[in-house]
Each structure stands twice: as structure tokens, then as C-alpha cells.
N, CA and C atoms as an extended XYZ file, in Angstrom:
252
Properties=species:S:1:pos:R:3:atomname:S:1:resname:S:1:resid:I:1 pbc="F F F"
N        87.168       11.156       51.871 N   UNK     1
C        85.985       10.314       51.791 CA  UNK     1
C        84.738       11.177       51.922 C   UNK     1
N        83.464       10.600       51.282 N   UNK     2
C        82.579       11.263       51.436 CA  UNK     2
C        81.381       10.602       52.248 C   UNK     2
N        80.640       11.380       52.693 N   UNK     3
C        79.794       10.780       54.194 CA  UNK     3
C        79.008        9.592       53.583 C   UNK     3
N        78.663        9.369       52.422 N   UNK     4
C        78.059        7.965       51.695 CA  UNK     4
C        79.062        7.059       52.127 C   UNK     4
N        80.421        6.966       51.942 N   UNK     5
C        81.625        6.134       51.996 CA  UNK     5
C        81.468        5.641       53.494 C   UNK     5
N        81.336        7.054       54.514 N   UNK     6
C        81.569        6.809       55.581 CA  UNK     6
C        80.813        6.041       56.276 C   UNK     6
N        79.546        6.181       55.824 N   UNK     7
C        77.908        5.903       56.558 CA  UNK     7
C        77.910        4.120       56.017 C   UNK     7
N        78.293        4.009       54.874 N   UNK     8
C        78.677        2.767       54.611 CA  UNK     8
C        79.613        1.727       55.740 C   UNK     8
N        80.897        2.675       55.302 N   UNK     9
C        81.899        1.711       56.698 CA  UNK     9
C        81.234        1.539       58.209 C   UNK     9
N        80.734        2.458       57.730 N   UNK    10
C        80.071        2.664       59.373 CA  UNK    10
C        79.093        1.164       59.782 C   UNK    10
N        78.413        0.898       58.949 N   UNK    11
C        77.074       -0.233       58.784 CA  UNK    11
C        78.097       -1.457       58.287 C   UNK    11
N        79.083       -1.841       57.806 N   UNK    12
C        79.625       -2.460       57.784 CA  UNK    12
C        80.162       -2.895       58.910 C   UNK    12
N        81.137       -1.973       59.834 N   UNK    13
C        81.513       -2.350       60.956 CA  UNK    13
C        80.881       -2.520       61.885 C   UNK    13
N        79.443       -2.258       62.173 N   UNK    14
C        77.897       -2.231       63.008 CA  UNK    14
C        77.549       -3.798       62.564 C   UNK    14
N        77.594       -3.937       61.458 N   UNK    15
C        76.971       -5.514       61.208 CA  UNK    15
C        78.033       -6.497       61.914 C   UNK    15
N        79.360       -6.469       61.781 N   UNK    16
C        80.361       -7.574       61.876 CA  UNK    16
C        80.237       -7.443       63.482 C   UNK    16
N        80.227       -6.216       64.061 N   UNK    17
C        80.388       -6.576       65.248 CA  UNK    17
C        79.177       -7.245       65.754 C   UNK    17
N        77.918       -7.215       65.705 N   UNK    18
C        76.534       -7.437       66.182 CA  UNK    18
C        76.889       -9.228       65.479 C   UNK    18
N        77.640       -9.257       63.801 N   UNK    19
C        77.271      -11.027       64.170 CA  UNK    19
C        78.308      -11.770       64.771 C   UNK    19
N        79.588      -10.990       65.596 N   UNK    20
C        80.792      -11.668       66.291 CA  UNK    20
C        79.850      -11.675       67.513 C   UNK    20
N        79.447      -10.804       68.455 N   UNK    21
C        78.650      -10.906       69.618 CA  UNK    21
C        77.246      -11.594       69.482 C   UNK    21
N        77.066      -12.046       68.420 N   UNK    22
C        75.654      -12.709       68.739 CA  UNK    22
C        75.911      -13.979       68.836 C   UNK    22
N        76.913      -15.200       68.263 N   UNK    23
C        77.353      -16.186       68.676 CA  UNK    23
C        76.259      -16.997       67.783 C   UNK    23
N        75.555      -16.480       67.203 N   UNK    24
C        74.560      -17.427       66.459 CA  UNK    24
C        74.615      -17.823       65.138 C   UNK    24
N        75.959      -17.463       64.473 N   UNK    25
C        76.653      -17.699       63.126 CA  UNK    25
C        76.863      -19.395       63.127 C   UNK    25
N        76.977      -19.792       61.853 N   UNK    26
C        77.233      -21.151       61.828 CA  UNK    26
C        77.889      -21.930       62.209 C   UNK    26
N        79.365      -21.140       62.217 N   UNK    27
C        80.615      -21.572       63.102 CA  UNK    27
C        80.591      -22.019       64.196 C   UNK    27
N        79.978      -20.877       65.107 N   UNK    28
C        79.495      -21.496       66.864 CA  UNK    28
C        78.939      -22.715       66.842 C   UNK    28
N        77.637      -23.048       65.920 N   UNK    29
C        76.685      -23.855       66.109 CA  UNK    29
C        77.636      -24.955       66.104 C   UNK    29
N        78.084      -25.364       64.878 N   UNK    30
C        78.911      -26.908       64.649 CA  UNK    30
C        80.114      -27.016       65.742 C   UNK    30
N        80.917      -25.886       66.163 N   UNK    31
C        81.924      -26.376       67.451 CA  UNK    31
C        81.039      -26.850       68.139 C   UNK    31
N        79.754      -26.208       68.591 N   UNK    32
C        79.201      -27.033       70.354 CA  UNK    32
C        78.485      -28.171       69.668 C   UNK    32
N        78.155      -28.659       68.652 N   UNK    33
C        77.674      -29.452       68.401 CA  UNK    33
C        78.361      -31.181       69.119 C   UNK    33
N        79.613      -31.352       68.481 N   UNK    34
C        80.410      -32.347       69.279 CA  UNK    34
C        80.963      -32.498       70.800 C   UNK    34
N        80.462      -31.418       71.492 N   UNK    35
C        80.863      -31.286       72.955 CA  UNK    35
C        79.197      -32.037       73.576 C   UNK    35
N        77.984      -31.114       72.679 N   UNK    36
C        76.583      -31.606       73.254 CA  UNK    36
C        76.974      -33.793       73.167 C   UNK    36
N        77.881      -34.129       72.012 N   UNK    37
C        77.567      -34.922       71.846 CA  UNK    37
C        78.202      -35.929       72.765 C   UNK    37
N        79.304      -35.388       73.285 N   UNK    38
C        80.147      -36.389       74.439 CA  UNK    38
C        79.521      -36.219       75.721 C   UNK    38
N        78.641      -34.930       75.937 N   UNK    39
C        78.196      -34.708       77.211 CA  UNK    39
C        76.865      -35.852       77.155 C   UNK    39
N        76.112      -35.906       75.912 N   UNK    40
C        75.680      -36.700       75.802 CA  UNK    40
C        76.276      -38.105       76.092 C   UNK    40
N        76.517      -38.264       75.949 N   UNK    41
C        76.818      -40.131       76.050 CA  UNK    41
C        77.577      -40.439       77.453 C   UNK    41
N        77.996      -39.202       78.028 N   UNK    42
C        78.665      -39.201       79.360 CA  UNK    42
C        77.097      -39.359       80.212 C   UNK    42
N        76.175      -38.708       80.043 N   UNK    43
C        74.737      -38.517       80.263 CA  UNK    43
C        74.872      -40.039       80.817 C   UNK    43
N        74.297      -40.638       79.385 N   UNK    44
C        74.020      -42.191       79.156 CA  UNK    44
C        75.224      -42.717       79.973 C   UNK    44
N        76.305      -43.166       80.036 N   UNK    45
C        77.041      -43.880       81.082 CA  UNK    45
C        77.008      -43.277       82.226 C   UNK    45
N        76.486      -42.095       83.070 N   UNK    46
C        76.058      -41.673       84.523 CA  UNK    46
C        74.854      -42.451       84.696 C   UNK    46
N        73.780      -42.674       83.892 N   UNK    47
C        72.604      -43.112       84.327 CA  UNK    47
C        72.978      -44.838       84.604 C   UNK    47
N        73.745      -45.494       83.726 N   UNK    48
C        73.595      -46.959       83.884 CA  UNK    48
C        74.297      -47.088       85.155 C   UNK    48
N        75.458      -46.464       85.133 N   UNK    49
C        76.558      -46.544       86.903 CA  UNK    49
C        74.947      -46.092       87.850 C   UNK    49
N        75.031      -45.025       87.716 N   UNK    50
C        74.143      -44.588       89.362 CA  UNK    50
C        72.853      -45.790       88.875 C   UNK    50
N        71.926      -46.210       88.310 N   UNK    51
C        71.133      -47.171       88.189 CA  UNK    51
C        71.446      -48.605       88.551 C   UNK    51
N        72.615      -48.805       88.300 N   UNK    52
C        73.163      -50.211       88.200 CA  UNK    52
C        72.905      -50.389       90.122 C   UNK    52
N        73.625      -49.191       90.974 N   UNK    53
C        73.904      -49.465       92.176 CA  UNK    53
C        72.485      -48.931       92.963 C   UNK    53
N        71.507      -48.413       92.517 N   UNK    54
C        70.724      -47.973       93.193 CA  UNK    54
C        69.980      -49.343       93.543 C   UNK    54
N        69.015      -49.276       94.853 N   UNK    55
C        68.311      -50.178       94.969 CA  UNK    55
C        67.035      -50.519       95.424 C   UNK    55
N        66.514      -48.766       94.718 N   UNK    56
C        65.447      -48.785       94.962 CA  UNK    56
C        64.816      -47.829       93.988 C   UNK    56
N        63.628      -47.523       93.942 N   UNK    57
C        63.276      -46.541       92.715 CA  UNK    57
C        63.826      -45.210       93.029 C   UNK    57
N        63.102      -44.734       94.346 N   UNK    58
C        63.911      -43.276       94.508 CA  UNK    58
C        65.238      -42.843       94.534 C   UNK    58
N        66.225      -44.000       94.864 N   UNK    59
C        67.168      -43.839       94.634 CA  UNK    59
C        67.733      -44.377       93.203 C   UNK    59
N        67.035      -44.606       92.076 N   UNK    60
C        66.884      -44.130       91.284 CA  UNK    60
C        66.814      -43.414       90.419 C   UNK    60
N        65.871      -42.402       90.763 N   UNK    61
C        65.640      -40.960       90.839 CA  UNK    61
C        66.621      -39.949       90.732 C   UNK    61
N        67.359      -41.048       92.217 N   UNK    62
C        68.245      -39.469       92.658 CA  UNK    62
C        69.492      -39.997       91.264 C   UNK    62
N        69.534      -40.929       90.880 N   UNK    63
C        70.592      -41.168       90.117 CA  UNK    63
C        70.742      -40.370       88.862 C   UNK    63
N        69.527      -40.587       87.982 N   UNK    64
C        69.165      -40.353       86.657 CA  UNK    64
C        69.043      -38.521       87.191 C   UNK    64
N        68.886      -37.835       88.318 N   UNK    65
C        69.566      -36.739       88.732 CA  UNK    65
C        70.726      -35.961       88.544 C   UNK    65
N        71.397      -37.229       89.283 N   UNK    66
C        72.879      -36.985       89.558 CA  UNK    66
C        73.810      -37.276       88.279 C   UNK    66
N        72.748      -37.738       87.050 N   UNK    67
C        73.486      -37.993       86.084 CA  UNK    67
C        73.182      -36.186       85.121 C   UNK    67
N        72.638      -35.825       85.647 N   UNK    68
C        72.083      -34.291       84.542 CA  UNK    68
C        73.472      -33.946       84.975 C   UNK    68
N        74.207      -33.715       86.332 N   UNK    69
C        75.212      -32.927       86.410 CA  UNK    69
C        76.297      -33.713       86.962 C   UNK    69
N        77.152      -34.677       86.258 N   UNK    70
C        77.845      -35.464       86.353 CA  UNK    70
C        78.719      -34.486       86.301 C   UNK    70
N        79.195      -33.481       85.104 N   UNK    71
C        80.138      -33.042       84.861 CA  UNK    71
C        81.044      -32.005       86.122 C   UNK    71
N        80.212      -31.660       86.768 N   UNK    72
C        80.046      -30.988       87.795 CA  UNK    72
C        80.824      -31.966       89.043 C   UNK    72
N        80.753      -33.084       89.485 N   UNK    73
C        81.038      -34.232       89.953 CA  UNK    73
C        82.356      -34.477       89.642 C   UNK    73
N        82.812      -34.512       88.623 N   UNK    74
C        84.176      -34.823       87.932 CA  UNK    74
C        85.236      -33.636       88.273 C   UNK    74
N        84.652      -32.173       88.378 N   UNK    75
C        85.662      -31.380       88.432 CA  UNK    75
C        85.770      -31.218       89.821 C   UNK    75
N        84.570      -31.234       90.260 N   UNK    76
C        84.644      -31.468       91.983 CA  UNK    76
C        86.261      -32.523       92.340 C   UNK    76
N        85.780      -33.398       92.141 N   UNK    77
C        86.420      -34.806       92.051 CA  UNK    77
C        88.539      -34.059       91.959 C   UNK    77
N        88.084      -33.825       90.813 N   UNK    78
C        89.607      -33.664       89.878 CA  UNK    78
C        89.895      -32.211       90.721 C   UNK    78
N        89.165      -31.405       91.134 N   UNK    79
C        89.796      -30.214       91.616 CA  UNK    79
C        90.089      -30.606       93.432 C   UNK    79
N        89.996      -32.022       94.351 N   UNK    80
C        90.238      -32.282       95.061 CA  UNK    80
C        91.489      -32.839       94.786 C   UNK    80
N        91.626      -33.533       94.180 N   UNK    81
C        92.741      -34.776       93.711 CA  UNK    81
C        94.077      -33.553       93.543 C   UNK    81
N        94.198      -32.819       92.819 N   UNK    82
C        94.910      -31.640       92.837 CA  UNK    82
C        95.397      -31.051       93.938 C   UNK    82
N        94.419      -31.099       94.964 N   UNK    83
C        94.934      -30.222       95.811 CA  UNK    83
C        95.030      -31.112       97.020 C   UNK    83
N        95.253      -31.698       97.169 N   UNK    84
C        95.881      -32.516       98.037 CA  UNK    84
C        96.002      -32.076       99.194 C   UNK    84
């Protein structure tokens, strides 16, 4: 091979790796797309539960809170239940 050939492979294998580690290819985008969308709507059913029982504004508050990190809550939850 000659160093044109090489300097080539070379920038070839420099590009693929830089767009596997950058995560910003199209592929990535559309997988998290349907996860944003269940976390979403899990969102929306944390706020009506913690709202429904609150009974006051601030506690309220703390609901529409406690709904940003529901998910967090669940594994809590499920990683007790486990361990018994």
C-alpha cells in the first residue's frame, strides 16, 4: 500500500469511530425517542395520583415534584420488594 491508501484508511477509521462515540447519528435519536415518550405519560399519570391526594397547594407542589422523578420511586420501590 501506498501512504495515500494509508492516510485514507486512516480518516476513514477516524470518522467511524468519532460518529459511533458521538451518539448523535440518527439511530440513537429515534431509539430514545419512544422511551422520552412513556416517561412522558408516566410524567402525566404521577401528577394526577400525587394531585388527586394532595390537599393543599404546596403540597401540590411537592407532587408535580415528585412526579419529575417518579422513575426513581419505582426502582426504589421494586429494589425493596426484592430484597426482602
Amino acid at each position: 500500500m501506498n501512504t495515500e491508501q494509508e492516510k485514507e484508511i486512516e480518516r476513514k477509521i477516524e470518522k467511524k469511530l468519532e460518529d459511533s462515540c458521538s451518539g448523535s447519528g440518527k439511530k440513537s435519536a429515534t431509539q430514545n425517542g419512544s422511551a422520552g415518550a412513556v416517561w412522558f405519560l408516566g410524567f402525566i399519570g404521577a401528577v394526577v395520583y400525587y394531585i388527586k391526594f394532595a390537599d393543599g397547594f404546596w403540597n401540590g407542589v411537592l407532587g408535580v415534584l415528585k412526579a419529575l422523578v417518579w422513575p426513581a420511586f419505582l426502582v426504589y420501590e421494586a429494589m425493596k420488594a426484592l430484597a426482602m
